[in-house]
N, CA, C and O atoms as a GROMACS GRO file, in nm:
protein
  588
    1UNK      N    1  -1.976   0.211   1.284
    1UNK     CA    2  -1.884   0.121   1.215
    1UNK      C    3  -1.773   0.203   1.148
    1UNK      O    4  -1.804   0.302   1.081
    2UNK      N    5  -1.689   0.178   1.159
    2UNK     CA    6  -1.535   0.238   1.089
    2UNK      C    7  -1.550   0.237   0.943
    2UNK      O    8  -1.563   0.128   0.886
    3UNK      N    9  -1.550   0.326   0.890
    3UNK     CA   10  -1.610   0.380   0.739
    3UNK      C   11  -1.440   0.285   0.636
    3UNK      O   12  -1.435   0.261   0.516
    4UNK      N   13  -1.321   0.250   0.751
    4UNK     CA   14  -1.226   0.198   0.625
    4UNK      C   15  -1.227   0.092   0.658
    4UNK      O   16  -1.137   0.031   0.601
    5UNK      N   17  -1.304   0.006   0.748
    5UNK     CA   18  -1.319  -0.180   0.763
    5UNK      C   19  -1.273  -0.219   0.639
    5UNK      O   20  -1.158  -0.260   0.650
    6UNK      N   21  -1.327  -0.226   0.492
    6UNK     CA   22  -1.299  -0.285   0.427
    6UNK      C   23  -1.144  -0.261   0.377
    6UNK      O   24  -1.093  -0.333   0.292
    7UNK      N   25  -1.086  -0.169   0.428
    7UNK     CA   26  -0.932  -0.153   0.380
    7UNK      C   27  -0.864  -0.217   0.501
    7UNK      O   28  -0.779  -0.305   0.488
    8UNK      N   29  -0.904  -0.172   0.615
    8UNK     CA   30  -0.845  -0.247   0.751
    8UNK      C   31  -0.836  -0.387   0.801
    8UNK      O   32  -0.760  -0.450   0.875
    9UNK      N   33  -0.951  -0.411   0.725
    9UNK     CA   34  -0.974  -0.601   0.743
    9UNK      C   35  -0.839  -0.681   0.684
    9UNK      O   36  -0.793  -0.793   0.709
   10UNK      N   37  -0.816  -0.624   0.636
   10UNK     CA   38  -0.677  -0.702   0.580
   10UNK      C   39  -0.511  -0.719   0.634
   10UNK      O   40  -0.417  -0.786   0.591
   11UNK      N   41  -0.527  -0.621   0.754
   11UNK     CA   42  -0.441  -0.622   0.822
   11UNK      C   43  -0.328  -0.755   0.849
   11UNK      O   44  -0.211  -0.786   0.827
   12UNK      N   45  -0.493  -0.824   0.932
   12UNK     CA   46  -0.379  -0.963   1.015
   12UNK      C   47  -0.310  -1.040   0.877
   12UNK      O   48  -0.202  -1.098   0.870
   13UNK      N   49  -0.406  -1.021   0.779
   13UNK     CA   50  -0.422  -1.123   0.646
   13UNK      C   51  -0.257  -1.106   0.586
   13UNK      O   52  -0.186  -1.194   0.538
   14UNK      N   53  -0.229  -0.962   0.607
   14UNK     CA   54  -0.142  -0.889   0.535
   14UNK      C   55  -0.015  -0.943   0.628
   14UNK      O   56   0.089  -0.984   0.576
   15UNK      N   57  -0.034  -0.939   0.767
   15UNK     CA   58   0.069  -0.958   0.825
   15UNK      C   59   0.143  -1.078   0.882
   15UNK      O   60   0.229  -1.096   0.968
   16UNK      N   61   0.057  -1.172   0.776
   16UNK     CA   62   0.099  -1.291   0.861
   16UNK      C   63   0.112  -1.381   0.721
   16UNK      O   64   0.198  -1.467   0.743
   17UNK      N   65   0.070  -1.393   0.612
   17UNK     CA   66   0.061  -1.389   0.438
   17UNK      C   67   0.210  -1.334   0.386
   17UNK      O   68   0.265  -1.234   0.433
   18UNK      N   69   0.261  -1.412   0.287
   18UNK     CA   70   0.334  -1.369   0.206
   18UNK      C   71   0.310  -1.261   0.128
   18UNK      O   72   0.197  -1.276   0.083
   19UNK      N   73   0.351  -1.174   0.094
   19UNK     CA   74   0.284  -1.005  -0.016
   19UNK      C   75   0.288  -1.062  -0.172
   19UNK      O   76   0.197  -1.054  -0.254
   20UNK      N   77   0.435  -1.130  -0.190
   20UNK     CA   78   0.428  -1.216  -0.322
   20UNK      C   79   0.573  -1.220  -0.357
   20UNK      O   80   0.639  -1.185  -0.259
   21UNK      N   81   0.648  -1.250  -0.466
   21UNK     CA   82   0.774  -1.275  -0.489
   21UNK      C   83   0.822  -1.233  -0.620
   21UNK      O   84   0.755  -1.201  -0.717
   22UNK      N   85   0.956  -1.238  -0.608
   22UNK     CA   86   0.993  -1.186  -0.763
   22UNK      C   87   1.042  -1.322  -0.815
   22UNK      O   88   1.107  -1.415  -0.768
   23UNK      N   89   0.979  -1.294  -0.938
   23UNK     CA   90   1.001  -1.415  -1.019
   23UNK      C   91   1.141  -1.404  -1.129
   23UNK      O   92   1.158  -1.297  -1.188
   24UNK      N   93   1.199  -1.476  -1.143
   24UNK     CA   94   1.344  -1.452  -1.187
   24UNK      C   95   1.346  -1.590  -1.270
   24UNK      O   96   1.304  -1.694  -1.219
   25UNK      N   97   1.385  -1.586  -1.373
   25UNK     CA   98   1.390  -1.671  -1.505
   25UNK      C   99   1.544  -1.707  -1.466
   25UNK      O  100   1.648  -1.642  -1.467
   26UNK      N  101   1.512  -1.835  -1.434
   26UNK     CA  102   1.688  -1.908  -1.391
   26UNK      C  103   1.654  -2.042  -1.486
   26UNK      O  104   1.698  -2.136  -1.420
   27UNK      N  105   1.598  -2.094  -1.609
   27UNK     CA  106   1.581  -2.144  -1.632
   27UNK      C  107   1.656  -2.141  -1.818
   27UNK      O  108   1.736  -2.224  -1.864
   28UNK      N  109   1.602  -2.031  -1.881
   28UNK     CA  110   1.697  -1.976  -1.991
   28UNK      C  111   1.828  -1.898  -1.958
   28UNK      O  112   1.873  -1.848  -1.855
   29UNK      N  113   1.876  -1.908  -2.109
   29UNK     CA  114   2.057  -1.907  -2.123
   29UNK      C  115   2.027  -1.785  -2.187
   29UNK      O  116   2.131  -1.721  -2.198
   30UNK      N  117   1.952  -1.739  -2.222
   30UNK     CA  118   1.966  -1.582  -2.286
   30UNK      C  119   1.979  -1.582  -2.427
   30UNK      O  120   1.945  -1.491  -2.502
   31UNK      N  121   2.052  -1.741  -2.472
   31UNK     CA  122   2.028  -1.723  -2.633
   31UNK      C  123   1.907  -1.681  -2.726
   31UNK      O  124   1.817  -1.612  -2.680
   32UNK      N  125   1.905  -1.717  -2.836
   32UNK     CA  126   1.800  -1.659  -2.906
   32UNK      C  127   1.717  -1.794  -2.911
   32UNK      O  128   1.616  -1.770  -2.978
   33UNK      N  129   1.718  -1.915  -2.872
   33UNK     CA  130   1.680  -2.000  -2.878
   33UNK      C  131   1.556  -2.014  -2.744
   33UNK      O  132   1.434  -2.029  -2.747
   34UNK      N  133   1.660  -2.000  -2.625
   34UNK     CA  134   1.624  -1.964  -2.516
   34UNK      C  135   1.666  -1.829  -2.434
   34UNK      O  136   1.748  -1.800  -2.347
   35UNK      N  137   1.549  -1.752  -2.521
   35UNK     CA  138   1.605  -1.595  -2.424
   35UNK      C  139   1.535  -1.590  -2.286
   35UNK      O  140   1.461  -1.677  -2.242
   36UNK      N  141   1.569  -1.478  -2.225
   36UNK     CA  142   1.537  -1.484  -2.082
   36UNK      C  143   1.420  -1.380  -2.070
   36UNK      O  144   1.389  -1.274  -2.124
   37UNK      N  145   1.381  -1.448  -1.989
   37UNK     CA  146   1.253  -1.344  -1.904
   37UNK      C  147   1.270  -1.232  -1.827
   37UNK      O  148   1.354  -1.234  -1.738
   38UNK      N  149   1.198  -1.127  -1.849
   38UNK     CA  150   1.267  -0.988  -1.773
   38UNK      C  151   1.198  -1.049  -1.629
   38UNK      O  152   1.089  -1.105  -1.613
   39UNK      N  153   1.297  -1.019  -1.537
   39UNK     CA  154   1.252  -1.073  -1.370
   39UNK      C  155   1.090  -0.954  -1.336
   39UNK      O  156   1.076  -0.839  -1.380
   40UNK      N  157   1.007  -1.020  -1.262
   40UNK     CA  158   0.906  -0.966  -1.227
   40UNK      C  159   0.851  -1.052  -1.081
   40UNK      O  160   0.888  -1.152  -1.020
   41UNK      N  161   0.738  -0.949  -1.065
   41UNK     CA  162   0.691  -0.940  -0.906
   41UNK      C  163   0.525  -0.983  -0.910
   41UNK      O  164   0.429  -0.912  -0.939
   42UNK      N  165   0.529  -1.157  -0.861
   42UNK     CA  166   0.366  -1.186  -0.870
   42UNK      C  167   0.352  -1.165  -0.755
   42UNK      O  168   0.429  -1.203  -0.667
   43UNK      N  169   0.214  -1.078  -0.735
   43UNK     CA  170   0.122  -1.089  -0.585
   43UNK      C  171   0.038  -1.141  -0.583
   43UNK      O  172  -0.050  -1.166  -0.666
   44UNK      N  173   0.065  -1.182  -0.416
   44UNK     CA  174  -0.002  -1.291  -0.384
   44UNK      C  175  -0.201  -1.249  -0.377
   44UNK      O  176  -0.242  -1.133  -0.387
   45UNK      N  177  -0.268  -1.334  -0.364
   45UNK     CA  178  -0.425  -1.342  -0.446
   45UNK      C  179  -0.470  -1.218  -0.316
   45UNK      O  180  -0.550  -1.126  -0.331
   46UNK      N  181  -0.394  -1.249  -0.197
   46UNK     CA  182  -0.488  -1.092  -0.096
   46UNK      C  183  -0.460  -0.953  -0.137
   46UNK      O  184  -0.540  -0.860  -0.131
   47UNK      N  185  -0.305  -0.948  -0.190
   47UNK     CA  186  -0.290  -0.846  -0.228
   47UNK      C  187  -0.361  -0.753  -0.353
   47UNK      O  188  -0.377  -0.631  -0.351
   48UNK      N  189  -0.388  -0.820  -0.430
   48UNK     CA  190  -0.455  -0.822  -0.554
   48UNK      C  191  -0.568  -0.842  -0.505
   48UNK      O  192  -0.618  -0.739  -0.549
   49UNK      N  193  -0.669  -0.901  -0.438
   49UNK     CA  194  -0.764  -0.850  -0.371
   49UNK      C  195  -0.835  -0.716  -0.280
   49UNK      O  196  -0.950  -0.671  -0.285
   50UNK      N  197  -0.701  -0.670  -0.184
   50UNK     CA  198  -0.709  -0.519  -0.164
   50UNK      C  199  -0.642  -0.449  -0.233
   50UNK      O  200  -0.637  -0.337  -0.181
   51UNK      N  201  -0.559  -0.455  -0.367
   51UNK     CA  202  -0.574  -0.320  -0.434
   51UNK      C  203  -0.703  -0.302  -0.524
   51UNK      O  204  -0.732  -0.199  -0.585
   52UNK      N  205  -0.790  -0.444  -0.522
   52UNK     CA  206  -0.883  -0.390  -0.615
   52UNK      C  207  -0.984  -0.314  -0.477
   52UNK      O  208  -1.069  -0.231  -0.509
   53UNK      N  209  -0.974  -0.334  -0.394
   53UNK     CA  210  -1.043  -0.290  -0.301
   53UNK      C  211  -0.994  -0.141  -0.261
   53UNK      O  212  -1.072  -0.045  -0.260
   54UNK      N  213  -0.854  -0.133  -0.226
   54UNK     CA  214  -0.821   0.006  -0.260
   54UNK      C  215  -0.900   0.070  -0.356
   54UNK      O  216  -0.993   0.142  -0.320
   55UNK      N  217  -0.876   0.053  -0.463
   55UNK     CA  218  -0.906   0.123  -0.576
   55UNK      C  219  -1.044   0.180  -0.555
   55UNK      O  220  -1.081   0.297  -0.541
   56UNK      N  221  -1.105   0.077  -0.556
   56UNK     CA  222  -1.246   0.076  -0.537
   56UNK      C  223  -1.283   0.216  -0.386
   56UNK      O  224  -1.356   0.313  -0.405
   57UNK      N  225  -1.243   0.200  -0.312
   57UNK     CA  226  -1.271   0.284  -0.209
   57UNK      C  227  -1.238   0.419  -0.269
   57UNK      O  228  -1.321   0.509  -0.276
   58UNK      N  229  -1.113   0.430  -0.310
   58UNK     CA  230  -1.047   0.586  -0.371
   58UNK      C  231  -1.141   0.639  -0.474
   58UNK      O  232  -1.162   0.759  -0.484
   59UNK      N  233  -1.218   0.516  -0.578
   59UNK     CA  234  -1.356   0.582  -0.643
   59UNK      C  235  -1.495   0.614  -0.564
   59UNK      O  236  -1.578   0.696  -0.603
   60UNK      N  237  -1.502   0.544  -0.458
   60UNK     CA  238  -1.614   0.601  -0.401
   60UNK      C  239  -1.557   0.672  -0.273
   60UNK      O  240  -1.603   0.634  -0.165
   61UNK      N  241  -1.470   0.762  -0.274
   61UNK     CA  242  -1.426   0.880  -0.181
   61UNK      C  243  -1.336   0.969  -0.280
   61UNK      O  244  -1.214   0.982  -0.270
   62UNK      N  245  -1.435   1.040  -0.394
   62UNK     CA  246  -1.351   1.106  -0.474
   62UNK      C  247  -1.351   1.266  -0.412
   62UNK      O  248  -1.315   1.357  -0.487
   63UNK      N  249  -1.395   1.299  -0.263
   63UNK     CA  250  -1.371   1.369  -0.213
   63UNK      C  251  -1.214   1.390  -0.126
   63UNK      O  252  -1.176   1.489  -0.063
   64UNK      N  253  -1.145   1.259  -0.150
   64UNK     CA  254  -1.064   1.285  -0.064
   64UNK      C  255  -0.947   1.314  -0.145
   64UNK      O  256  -0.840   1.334  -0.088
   65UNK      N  257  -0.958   1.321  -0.303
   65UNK     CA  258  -0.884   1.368  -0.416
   65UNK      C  259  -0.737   1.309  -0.417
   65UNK      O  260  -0.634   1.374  -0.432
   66UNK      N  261  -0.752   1.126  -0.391
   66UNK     CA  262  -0.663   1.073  -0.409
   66UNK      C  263  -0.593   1.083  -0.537
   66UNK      O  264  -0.471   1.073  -0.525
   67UNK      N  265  -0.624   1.096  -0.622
   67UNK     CA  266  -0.540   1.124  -0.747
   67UNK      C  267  -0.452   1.199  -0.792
   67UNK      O  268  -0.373   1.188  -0.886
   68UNK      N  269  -0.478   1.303  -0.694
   68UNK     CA  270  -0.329   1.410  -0.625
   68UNK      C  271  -0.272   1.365  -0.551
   68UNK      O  272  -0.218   1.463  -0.500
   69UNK      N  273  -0.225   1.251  -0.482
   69UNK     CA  274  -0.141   1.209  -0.412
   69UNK      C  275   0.003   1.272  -0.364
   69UNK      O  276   0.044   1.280  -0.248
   70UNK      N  277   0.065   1.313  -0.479
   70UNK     CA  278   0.199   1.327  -0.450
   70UNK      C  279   0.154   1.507  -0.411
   70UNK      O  280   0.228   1.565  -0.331
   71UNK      N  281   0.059   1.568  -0.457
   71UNK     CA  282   0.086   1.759  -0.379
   71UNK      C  283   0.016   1.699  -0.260
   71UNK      O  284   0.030   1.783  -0.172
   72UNK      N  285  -0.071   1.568  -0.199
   72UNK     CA  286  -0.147   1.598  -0.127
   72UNK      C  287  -0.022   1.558   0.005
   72UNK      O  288  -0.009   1.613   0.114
   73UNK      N  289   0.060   1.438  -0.057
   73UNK     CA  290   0.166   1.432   0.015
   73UNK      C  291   0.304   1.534   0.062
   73UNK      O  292   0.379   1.508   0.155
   74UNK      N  293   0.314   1.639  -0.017
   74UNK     CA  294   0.376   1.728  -0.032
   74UNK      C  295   0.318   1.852   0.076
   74UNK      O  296   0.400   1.907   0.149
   75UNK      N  297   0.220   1.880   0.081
   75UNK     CA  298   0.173   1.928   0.137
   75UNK      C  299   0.165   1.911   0.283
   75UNK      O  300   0.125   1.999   0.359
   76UNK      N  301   0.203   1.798   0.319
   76UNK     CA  302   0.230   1.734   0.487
   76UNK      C  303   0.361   1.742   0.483
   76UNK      O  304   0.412   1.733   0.595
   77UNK      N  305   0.457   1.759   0.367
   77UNK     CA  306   0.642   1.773   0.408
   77UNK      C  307   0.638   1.613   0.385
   77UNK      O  308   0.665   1.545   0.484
   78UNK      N  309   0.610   1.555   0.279
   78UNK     CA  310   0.623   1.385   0.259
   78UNK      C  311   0.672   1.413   0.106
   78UNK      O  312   0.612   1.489   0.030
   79UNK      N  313   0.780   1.347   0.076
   79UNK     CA  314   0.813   1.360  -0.055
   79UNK      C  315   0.757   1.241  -0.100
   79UNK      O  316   0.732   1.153  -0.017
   80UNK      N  317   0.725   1.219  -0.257
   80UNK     CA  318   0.696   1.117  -0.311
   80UNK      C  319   0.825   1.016  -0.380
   80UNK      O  320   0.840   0.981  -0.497
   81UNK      N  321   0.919   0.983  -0.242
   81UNK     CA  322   0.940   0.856  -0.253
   81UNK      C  323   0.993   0.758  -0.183
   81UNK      O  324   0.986   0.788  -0.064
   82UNK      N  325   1.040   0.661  -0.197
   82UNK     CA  326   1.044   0.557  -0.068
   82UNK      C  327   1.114   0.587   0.040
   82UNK      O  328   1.074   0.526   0.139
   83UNK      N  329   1.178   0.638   0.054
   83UNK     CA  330   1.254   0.692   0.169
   83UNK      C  331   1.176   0.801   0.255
   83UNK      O  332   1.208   0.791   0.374
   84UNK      N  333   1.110   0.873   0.239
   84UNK     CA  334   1.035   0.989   0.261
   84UNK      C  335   0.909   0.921   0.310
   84UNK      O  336   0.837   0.960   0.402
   85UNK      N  337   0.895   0.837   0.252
   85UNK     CA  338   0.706   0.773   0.242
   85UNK      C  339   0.726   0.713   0.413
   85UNK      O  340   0.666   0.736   0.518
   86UNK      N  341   0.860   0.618   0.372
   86UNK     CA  342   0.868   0.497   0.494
   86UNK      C  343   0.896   0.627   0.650
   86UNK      O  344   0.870   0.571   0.756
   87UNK      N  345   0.928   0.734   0.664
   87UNK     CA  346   1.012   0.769   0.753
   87UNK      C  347   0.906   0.857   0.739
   87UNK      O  348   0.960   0.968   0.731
   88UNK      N  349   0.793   0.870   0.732
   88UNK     CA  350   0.659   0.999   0.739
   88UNK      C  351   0.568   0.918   0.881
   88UNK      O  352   0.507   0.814   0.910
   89UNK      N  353   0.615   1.057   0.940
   89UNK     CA  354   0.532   1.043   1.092
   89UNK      C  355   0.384   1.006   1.105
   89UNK      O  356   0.312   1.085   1.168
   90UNK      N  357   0.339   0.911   1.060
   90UNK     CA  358   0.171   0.881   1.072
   90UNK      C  359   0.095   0.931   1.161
   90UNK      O  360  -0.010   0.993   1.146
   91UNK      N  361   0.174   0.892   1.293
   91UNK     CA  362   0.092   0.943   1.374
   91UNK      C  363   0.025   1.054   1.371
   91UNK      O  364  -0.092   1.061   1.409
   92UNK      N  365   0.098   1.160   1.321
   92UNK     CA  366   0.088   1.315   1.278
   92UNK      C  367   0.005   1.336   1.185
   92UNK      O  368  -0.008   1.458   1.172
   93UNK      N  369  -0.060   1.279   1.110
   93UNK     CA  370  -0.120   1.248   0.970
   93UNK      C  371  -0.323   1.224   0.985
   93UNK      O  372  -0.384   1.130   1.036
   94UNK      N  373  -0.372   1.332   0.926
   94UNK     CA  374  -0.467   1.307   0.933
   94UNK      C  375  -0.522   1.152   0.817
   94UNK      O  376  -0.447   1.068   0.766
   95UNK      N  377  -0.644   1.160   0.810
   95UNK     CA  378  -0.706   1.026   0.726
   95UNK      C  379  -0.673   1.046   0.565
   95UNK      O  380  -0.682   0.946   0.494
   96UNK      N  381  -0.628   1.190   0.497
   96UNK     CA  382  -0.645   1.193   0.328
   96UNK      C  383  -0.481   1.133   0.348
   96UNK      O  384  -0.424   1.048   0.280
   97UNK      N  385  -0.426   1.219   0.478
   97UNK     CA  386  -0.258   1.196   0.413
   97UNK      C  387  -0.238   0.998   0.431
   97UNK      O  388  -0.186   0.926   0.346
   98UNK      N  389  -0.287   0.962   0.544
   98UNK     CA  390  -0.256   0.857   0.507
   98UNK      C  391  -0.288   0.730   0.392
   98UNK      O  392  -0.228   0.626   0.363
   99UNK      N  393  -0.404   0.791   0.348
   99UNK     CA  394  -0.445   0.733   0.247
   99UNK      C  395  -0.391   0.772   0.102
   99UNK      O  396  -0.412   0.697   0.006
  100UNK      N  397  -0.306   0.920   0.087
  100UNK     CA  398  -0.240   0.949   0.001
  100UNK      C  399  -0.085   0.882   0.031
  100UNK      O  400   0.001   0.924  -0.047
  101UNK      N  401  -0.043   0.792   0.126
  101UNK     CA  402   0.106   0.716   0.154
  101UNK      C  403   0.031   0.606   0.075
  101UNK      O  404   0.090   0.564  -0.024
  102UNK      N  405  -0.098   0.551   0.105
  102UNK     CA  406  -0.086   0.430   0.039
  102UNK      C  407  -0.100   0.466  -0.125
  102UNK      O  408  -0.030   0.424  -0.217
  103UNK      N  409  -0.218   0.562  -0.129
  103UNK     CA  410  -0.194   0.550  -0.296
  103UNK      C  411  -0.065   0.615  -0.372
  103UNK      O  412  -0.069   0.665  -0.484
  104UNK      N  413   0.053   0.606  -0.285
  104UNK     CA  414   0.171   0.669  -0.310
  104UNK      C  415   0.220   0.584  -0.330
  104UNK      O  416   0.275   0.581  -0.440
  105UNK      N  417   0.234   0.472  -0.251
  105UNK     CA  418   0.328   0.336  -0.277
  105UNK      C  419   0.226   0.276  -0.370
  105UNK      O  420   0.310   0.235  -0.450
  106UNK      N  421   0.153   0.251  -0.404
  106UNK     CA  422   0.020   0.164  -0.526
  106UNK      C  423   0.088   0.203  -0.631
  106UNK      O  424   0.173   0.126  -0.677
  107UNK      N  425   0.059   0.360  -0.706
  107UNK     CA  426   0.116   0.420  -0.796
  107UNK      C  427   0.312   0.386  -0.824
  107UNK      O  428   0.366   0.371  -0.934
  108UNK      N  429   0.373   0.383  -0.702
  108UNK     CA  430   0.521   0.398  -0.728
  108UNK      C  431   0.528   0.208  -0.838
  108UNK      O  432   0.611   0.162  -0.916
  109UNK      N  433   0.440   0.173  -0.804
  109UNK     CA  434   0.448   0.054  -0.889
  109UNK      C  435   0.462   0.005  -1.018
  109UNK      O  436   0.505  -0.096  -1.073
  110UNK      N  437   0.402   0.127  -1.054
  110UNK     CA  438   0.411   0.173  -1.235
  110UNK      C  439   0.537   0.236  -1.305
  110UNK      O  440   0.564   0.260  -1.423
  111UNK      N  441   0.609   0.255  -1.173
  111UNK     CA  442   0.717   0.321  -1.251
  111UNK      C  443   0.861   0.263  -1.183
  111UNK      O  444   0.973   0.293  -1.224
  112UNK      N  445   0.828   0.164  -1.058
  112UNK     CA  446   0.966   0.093  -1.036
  112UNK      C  447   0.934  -0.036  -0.965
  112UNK      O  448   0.930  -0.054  -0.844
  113UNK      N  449   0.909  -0.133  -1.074
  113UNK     CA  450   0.806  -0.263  -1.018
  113UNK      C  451   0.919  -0.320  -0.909
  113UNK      O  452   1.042  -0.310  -0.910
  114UNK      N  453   0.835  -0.379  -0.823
  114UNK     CA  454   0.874  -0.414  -0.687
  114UNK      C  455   0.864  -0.272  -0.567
  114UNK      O  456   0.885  -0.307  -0.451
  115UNK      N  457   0.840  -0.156  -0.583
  115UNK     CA  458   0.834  -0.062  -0.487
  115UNK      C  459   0.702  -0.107  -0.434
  115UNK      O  460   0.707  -0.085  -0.313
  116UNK      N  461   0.593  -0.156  -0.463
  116UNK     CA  462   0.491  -0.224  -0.365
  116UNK      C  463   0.530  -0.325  -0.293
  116UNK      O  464   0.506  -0.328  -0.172
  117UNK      N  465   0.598  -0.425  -0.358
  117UNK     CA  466   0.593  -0.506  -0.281
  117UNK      C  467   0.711  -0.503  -0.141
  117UNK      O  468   0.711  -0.586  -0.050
  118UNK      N  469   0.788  -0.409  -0.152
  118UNK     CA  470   0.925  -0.335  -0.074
  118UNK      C  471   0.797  -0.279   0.036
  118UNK      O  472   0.778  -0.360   0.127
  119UNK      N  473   0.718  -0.169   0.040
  119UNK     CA  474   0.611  -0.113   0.100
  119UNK      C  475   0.540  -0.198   0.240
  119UNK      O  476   0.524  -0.158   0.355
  120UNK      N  477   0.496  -0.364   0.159
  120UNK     CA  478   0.424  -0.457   0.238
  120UNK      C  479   0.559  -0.520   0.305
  120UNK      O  480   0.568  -0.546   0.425
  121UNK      N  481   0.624  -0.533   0.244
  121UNK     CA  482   0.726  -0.657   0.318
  121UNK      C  483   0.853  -0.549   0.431
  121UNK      O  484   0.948  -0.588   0.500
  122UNK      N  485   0.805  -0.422   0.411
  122UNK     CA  486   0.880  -0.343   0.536
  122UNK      C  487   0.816  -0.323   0.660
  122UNK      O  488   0.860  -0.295   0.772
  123UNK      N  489   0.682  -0.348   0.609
  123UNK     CA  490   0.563  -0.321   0.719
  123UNK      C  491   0.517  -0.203   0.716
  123UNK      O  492   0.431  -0.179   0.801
  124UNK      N  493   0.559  -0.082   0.615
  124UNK     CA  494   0.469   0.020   0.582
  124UNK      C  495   0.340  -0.033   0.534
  124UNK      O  496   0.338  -0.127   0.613
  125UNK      N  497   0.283  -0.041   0.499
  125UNK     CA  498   0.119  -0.077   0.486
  125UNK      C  499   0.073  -0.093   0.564
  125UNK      O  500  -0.022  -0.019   0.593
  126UNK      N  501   0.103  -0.179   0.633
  126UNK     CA  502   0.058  -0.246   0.811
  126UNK      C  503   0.004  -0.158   0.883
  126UNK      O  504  -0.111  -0.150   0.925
  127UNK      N  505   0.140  -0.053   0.904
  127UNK     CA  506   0.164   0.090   1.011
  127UNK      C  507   0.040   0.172   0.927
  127UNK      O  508  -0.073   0.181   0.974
  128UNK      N  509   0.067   0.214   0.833
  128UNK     CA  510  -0.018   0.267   0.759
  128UNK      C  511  -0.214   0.250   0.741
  128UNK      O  512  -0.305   0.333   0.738
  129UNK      N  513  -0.207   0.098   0.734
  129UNK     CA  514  -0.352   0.047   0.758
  129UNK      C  515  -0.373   0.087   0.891
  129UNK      O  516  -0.483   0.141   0.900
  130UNK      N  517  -0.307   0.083   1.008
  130UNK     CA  518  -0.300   0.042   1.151
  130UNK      C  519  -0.372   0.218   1.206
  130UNK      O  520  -0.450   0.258   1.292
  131UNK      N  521  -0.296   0.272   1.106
  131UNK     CA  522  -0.322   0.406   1.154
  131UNK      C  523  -0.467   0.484   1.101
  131UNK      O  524  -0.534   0.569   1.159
  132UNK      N  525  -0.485   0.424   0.978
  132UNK     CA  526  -0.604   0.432   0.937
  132UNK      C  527  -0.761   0.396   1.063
  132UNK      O  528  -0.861   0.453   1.107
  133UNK      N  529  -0.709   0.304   1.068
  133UNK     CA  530  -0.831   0.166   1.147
  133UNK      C  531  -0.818   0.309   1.316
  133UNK      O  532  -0.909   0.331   1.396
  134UNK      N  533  -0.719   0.354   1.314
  134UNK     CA  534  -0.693   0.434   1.450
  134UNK      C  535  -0.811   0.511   1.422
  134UNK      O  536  -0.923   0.498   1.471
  135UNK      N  537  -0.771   0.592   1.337
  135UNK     CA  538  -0.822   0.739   1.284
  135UNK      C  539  -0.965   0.708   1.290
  135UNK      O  540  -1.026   0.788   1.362
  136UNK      N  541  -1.034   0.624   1.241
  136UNK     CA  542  -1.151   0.559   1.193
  136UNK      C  543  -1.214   0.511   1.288
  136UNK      O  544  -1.334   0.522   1.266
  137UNK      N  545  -1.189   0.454   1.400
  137UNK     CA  546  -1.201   0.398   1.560
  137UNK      C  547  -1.259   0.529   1.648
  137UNK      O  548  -1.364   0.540   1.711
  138UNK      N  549  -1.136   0.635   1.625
  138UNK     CA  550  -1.173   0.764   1.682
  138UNK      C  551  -1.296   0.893   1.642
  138UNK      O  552  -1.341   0.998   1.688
  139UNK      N  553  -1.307   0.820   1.549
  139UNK     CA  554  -1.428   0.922   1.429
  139UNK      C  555  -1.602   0.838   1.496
  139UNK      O  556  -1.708   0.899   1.507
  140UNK      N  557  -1.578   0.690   1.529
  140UNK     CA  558  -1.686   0.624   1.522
  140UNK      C  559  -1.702   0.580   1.679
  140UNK      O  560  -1.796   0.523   1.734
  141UNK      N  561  -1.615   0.612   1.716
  141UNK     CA  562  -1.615   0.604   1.918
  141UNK      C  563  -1.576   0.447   1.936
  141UNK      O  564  -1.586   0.400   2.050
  142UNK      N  565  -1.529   0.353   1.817
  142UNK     CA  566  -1.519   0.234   1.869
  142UNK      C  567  -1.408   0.241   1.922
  142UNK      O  568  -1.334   0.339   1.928
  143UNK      N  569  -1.386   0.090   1.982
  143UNK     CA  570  -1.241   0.060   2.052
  143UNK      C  571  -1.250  -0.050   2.048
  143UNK      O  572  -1.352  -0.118   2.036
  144UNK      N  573  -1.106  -0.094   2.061
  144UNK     CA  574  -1.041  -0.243   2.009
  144UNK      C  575  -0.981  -0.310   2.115
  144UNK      O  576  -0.939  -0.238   2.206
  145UNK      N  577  -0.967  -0.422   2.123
  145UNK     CA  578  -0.870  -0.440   2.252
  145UNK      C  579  -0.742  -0.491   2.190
  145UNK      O  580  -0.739  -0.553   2.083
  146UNK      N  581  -0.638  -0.460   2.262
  146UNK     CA  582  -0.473  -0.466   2.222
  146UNK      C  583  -0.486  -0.582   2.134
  146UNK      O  584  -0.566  -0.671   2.164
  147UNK      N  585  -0.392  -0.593   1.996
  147UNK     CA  586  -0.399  -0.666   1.952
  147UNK      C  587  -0.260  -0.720   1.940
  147UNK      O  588  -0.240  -0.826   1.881
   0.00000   0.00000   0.00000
């Protein structure tokens, strides 16, 4: 059995599902009466379902020292940030690096909200999961038929 099923299962879910939206306060005038809401990004209930599932996997594979992400990404010639992340040759990429792209875009979230949801809605995650489920296929001798 493919040791990242539970990260891979989410694929079709992911690709055919809304990721989530930015919410934008068009409703207040900005006065002090009615001030405005700083715009923000709700995800949708799958997404927030596999990052707790992410998460969860990156604690029980603390061998693969996701929490270095950005030297582990650095270390493949991947800079830590969106431009670099999206245009990083997967194919080329063993199982930590690609799992250090995702906890690369997870993390970029904390510091420029909406860079996750930019990630899912480009189809990096997808490619990214896709390549995972590869890697993981090839480790366990399964095979898939074209999907």
């Amino acid at each position: 059995m493919n040791p990242f099923n539970v990260l891979t299962d989410y694929i079709p879910i992911l690709e055919t599902e809304p990721s989530g939206e930015w919410i934008i306060d068009r409703e207040n005038d900005g006065t002090p009466e009615r001030p405005l809401r700083m715009p923000f990004v709700s995800y949708s209930e799958t997404v927030s379902r596999f990052l707790d599932d992410f998460y969860a996997f990156a604690e029980q594979h603390e061998e693969m020292e996701l929490n270095r992400y950005g030297d582990l990404l650095q270390s493949r010639g991947i800079e830590w940030n969106s431009e670099s992340m999206r245009q990083a040759d997967v194919s080329a990429l063993d199982v930590q690096g690609v799992l250090a792209l995702m906890m690369g875009a997870v993390r970029a979230e904390r510091f420029a909200e909406g860079m996750l949801l930019d990630f899912f809605r480009s189809g990096c995650m997808s490619k990214w999961l896709r390549q995972l489920r590869k890697i993981g296929d090839a480790e366990t001798g399964e095979s898939r038929r074209s999907e």
